[in-house]
C-alpha positions, 0 to 999 in steps of 0.5 A, a space after each residue: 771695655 766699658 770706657 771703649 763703649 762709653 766713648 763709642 757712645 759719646 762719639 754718637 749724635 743726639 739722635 743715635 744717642 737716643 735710639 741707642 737708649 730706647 732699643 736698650 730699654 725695650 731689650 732689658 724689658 723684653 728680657 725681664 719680661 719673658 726670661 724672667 716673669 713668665 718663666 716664673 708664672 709658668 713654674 707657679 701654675 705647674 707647681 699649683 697643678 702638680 700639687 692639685 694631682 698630688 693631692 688627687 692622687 693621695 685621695 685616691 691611695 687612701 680609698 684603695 687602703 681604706 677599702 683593701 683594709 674594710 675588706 680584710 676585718 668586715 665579713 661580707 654584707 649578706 643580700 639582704 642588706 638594704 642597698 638605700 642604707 649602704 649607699 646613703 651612709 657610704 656616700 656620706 662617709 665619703 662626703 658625696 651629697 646623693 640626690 636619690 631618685 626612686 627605687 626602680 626594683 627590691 636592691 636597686 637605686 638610682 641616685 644623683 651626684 651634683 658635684 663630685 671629683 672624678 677620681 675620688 668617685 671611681 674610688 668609691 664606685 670601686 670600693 662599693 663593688 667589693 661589697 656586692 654592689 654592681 654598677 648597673 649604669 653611671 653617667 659622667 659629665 663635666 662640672 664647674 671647677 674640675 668636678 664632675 656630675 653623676 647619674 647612676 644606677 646601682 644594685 645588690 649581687 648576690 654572693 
């Protein structure tokens, strides 16, 4: 087979000789370019992709423990906790930099979030109603580098 193409070829002209040579070039780059190095690339960015939602979703898993588990050994704070205290320690905790606006009422606040990632946010919103602080008011918009920006406006329940 390969002396049949050997002869095949040597029986060709200079100039067929050198068309045959540089369409096999551009087909062997050709098809190392888009069957093996973009095929590549494309699994490196979905494996970096999937990894950033594994990572998000474990985020999001152990806020829902941590918050299921404060839940089941903390008694309920009482309506006369200091919603400033709460919110300010709990955003800290859960590594937020809170940029407070003023009080509008006795068990309000209204405060702001320059970068934050969304689901983890939720997580916490999720986490402070279930110790009697109602989300009166939150507003979303994107951010640089998958991250969200936050104006929101809590307050106390009462029990």
């Amino acid at each position: 087979m390969i002396a049949a193409i050997g002869s095949w070829f040597a029986a060709l002209t200079r100039r067929e000789q050198w068309l045959v040579g540089i369409a096999g070039a551009l087909t062997a780059v050709m098809v190392a370019i888009f069957g093996i190095l973009l095929p590549i690339l494309s699994a490196i960015d979905q494996a970096k992709t999937d990894h950033d939602e594994a990572v998000q979703r474990r985020g999001r898993i152990i806020a829902t423990v941590d918050a299921a588990q404060q839940q089941k050994t903390e008694p309920r704070a009482g309506a006369t906790a200091d919603i400033d205290l709460l919110i300010t320690q709990s955003a800290a905790e859960k590594g937020f930099d809170l940029v407070k606006s003023a009080n509008g009422a006795p068990g309000q606040i209204s405060f702001r979030i320059d970068q934050a990632r969304a689901p983890a946010l939720l997580a916490w919103l999720t986490e402070l109603e279930g110790q009697n602080v109602a989300v009166r008011n939150v507003a979303l918009r994107p951010g640089a580098n998958s991250t969200v920006k936050v104006d929101a406006q809590l307050e106390m329940r009462t029990p």
